[in-house]
C-alpha positions in Angstrom: 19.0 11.4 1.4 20.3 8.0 1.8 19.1 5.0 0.0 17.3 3.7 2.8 15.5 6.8 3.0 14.2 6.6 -0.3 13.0 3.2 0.4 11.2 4.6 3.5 9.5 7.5 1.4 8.5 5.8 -1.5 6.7 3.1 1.0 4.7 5.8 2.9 4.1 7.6 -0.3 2.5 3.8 -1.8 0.7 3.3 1.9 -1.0 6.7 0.7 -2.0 5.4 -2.6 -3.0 2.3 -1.4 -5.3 4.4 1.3 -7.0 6.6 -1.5 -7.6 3.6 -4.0 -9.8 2.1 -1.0 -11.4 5.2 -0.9 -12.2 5.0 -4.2 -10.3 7.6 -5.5 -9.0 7.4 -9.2 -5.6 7.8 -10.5 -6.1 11.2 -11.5 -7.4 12.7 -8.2 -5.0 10.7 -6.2 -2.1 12.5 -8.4 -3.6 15.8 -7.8 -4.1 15.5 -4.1 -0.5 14.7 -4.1 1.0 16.9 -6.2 2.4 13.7 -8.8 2.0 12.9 -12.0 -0.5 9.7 -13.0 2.7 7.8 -14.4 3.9 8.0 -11.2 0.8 6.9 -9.5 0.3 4.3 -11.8 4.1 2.7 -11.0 3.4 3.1 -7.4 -0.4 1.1 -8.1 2.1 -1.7 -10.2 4.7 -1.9 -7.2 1.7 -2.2 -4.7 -0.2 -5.0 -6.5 3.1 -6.9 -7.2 3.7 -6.3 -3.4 0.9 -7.9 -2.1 -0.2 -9.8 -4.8 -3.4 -8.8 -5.7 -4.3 -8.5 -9.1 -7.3 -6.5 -9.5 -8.4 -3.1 -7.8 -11.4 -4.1 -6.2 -8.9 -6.6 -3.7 -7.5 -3.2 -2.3 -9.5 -2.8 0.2 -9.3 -6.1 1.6 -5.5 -5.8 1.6 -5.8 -2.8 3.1 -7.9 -3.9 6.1 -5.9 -6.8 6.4 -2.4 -4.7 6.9 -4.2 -2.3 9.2 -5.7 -5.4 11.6 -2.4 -6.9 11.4 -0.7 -3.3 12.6 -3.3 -3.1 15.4 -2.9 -6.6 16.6 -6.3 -7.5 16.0 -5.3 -10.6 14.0 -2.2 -12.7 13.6 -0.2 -13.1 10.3 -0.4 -16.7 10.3 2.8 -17.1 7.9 4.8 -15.7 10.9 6.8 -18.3 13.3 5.5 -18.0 17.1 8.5 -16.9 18.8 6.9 -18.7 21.9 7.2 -22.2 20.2 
């Protein structure tokens, strides 16, 4: 696996943690539903919150919503240069 690769998995694998701390889920079930250990769920929740600069768990869902809208193009990220200017 290159290192790109890795970079790939380890982003879908923190888009799945991301998902199941909006859903409420704790550290310890989101390990087990995974098959990982809470260390490892707990690096991924650091990385994530670094990422998108929130700093406590109750902003998840927010950011969650926020990077699903912006996937669907039901809003604009408004930090992004209009390429029709």
């Amino acid at each position: 696996m290159s290192w790109l690769d890795k970079i790939k998995v380890g982003r879908q694998r923190q888009m799945q943690i991301l998902k199941a701390i909006a859903a409420g889920k704790t550290h310890k079930v989101i390990a087990a539903d995974l098959g990982i250990s809470e260390k490892t769920v707990e690096y991924h929740c650091t990385k994530l919150y670094q990422r998108f600069n929130v700093f406590k768990v109750a902003d998840v869902p927010a950011v969650v919503l926020t990077h699903f809208a912006l996937s669907k193009g039901l809003i604009r990220n408004l930090y992004e240069r209009d390429s029709t200017a």
